[in-house]
BAKE-920746 format. One record per atom (N, C-alpha, C): residue number from 1; residue in three letters; atom name; y, z, x. Coordinates in steps of 0.1 Angstrom, whole numbers, plus 5000, padded with zeros to 4 digits. Example, Ala and Ser with C-alpha at 12.3 -4.5 7.8 and 13.67 -1.06 7.14 Angstrom:
residues 2
(milum 1 'ALA' 'N' (4943 5078 5132))
(milum 1 'ALA' 'CA' (4955 5078 5123))
(milum 1 'ALA' 'C' (4967 5078 5132))
(milum 2 'SER' 'N' (4978 5071 5128))
(milum 2 'SER' 'CA' (4989 5071 5137))
(milum 2 'SER' 'C' (5000 5079 5129))
end
This chain:
residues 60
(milum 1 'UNK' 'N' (4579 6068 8085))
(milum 1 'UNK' 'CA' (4587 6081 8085))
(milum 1 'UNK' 'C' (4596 6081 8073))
(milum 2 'UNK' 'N' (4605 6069 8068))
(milum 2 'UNK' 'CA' (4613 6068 8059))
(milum 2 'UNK' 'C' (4604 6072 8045))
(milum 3 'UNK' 'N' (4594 6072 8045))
(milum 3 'UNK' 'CA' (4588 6071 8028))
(milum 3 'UNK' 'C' (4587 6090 8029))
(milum 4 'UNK' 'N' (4589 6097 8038))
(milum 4 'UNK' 'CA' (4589 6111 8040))
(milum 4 'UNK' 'C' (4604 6117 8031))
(milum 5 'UNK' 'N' (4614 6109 8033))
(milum 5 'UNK' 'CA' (4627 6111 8027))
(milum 5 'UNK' 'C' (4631 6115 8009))
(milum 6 'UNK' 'N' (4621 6109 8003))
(milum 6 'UNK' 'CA' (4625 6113 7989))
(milum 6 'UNK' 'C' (4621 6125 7985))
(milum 7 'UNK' 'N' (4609 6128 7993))
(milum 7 'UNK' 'CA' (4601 6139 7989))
(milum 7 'UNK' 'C' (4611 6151 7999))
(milum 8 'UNK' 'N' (4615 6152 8008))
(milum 8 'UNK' 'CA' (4624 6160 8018))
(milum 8 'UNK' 'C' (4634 6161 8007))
(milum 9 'UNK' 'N' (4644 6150 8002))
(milum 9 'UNK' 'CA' (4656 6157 7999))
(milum 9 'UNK' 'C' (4656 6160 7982))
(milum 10 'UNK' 'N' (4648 6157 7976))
(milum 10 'UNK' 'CA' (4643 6163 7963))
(milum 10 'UNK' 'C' (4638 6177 7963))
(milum 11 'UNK' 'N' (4632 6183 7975))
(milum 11 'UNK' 'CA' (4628 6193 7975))
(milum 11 'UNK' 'C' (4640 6202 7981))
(milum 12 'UNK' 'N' (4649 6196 7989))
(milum 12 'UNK' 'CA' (4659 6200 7987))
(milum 12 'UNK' 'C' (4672 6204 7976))
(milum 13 'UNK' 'N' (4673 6194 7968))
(milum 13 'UNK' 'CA' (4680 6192 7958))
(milum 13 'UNK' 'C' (4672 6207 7944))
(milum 14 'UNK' 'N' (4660 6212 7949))
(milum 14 'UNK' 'CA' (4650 6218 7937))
(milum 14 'UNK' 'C' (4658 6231 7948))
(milum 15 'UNK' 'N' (4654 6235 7962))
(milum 15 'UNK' 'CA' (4666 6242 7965))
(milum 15 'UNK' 'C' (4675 6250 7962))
(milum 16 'UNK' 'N' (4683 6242 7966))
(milum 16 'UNK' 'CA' (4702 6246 7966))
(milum 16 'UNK' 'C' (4703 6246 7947))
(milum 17 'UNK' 'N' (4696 6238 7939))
(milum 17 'UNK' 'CA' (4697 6243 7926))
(milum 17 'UNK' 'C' (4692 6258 7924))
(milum 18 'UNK' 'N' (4682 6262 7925))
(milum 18 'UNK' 'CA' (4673 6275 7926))
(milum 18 'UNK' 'C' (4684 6284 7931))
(milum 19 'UNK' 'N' (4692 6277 7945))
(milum 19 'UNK' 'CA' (4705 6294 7950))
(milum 19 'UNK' 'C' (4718 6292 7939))
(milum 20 'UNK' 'N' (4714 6281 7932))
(milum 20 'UNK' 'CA' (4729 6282 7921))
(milum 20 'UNK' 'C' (4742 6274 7927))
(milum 21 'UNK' 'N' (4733 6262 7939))
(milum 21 'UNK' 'CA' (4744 6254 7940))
(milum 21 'UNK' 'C' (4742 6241 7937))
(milum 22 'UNK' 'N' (4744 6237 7927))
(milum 22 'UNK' 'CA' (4744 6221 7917))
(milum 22 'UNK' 'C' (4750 6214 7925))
(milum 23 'UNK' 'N' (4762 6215 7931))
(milum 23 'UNK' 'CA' (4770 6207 7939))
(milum 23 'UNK' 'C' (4761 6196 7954))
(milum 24 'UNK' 'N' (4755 6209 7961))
(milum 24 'UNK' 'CA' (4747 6210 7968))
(milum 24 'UNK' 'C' (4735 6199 7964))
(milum 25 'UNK' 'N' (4726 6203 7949))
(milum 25 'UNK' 'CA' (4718 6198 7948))
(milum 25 'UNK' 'C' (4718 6180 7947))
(milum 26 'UNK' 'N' (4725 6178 7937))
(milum 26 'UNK' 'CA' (4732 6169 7931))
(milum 26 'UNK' 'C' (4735 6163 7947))
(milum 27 'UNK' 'N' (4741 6164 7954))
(milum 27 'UNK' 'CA' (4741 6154 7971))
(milum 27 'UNK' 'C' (4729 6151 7974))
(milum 28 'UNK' 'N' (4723 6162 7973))
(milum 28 'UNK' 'CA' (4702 6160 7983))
(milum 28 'UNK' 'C' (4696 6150 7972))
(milum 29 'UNK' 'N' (4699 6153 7958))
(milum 29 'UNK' 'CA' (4693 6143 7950))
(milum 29 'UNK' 'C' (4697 6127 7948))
(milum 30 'UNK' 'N' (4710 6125 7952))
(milum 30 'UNK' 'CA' (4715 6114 7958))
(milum 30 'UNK' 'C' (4710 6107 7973))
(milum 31 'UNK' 'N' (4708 6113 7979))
(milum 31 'UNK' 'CA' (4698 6114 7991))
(milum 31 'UNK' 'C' (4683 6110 7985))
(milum 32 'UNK' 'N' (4681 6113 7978))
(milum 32 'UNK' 'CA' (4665 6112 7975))
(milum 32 'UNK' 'C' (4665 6094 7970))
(milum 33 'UNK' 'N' (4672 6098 7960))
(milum 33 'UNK' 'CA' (4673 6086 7949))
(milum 33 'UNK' 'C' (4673 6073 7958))
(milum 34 'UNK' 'N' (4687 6077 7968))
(milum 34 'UNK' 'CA' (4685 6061 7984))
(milum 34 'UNK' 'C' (4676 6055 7984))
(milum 35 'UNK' 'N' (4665 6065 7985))
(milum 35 'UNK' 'CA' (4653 6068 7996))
(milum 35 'UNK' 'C' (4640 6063 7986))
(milum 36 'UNK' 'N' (4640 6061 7974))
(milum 36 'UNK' 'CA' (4633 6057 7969))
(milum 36 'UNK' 'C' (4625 6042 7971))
(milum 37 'UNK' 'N' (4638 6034 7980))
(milum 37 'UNK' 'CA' (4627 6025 7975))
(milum 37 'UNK' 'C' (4619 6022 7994))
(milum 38 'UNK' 'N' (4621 6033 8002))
(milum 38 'UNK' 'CA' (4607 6035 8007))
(milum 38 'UNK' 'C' (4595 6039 8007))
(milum 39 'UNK' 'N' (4596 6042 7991))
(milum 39 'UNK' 'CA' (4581 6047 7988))
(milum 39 'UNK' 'C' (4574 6032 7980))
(milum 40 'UNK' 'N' (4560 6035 7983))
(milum 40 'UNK' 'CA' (4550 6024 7976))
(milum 40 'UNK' 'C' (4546 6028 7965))
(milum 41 'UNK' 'N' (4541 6018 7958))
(milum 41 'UNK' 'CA' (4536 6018 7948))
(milum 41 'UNK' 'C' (4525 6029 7946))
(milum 42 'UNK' 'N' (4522 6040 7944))
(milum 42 'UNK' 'CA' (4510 6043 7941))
(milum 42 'UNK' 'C' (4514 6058 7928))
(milum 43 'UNK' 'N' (4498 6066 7929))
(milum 43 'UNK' 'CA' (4503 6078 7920))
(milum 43 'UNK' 'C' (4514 6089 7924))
(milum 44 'UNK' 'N' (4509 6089 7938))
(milum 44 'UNK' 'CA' (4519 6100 7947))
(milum 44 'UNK' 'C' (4539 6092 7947))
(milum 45 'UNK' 'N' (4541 6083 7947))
(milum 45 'UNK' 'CA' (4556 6076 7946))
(milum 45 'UNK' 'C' (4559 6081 7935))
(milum 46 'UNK' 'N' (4547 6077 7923))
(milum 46 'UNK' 'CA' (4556 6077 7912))
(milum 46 'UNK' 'C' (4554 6094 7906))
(milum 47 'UNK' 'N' (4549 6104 7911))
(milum 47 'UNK' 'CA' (4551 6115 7907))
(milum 47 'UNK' 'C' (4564 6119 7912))
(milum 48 'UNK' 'N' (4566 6116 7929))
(milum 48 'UNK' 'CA' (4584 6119 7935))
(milum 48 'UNK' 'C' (4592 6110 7927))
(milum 49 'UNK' 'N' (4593 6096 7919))
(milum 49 'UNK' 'CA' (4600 6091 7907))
(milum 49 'UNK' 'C' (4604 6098 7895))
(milum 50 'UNK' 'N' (4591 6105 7889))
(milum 50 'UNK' 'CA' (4592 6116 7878))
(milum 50 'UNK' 'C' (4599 6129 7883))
(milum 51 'UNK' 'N' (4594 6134 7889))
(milum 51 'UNK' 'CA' (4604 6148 7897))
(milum 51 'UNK' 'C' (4620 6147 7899))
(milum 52 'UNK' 'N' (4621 6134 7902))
(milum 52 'UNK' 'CA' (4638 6130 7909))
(milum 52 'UNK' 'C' (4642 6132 7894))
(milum 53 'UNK' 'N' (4638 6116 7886))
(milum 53 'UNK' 'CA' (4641 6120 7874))
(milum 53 'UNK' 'C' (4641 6130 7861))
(milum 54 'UNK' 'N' (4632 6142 7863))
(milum 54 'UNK' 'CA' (4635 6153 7858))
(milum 54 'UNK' 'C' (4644 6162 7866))
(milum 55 'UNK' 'N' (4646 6161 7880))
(milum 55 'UNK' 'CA' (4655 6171 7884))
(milum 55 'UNK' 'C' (4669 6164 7882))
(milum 56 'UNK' 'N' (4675 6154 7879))
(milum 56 'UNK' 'CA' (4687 6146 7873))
(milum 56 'UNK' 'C' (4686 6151 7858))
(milum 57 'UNK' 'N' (4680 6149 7847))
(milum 57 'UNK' 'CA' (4682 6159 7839))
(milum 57 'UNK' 'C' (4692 6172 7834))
(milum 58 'UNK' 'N' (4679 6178 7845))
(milum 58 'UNK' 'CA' (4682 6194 7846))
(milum 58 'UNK' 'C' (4698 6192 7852))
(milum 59 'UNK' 'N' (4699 6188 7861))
(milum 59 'UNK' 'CA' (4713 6189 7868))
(milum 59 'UNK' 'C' (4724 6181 7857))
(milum 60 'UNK' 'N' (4724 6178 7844))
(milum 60 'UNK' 'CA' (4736 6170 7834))
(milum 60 'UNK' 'C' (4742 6181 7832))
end
């Protein structure tokens, strides 16, 4: 159930950025980031890896 979490609060964090609250996102992306290292190694981990780290970007 835990490897469910990075992709939940990233998609959150894509969210509350979208209604114009950074503050908001920037927490769920913190949330995600935790939660990373219940994901495994494969293509699907490392695309929620790329996402987190482009939505950290966008949110500087």
């Amino acid at each position: 159930m835990r490897a469910f979490y990075p992709s939940l609060h990233l998609n959150l964090a894509s969210d509350h950025l979208e209604l114009g609250e950074p503050d908001l996102a920037r927490e769920q992306l913190e949330r995600a980031v935790r939660s990373l290292d219940a994901l495994s190694e494969d293509a699907y981990s490392e695309s929620i890896r790329t996402a987190v780290d482009e939505l950290r970007q966008r949110l500087r």
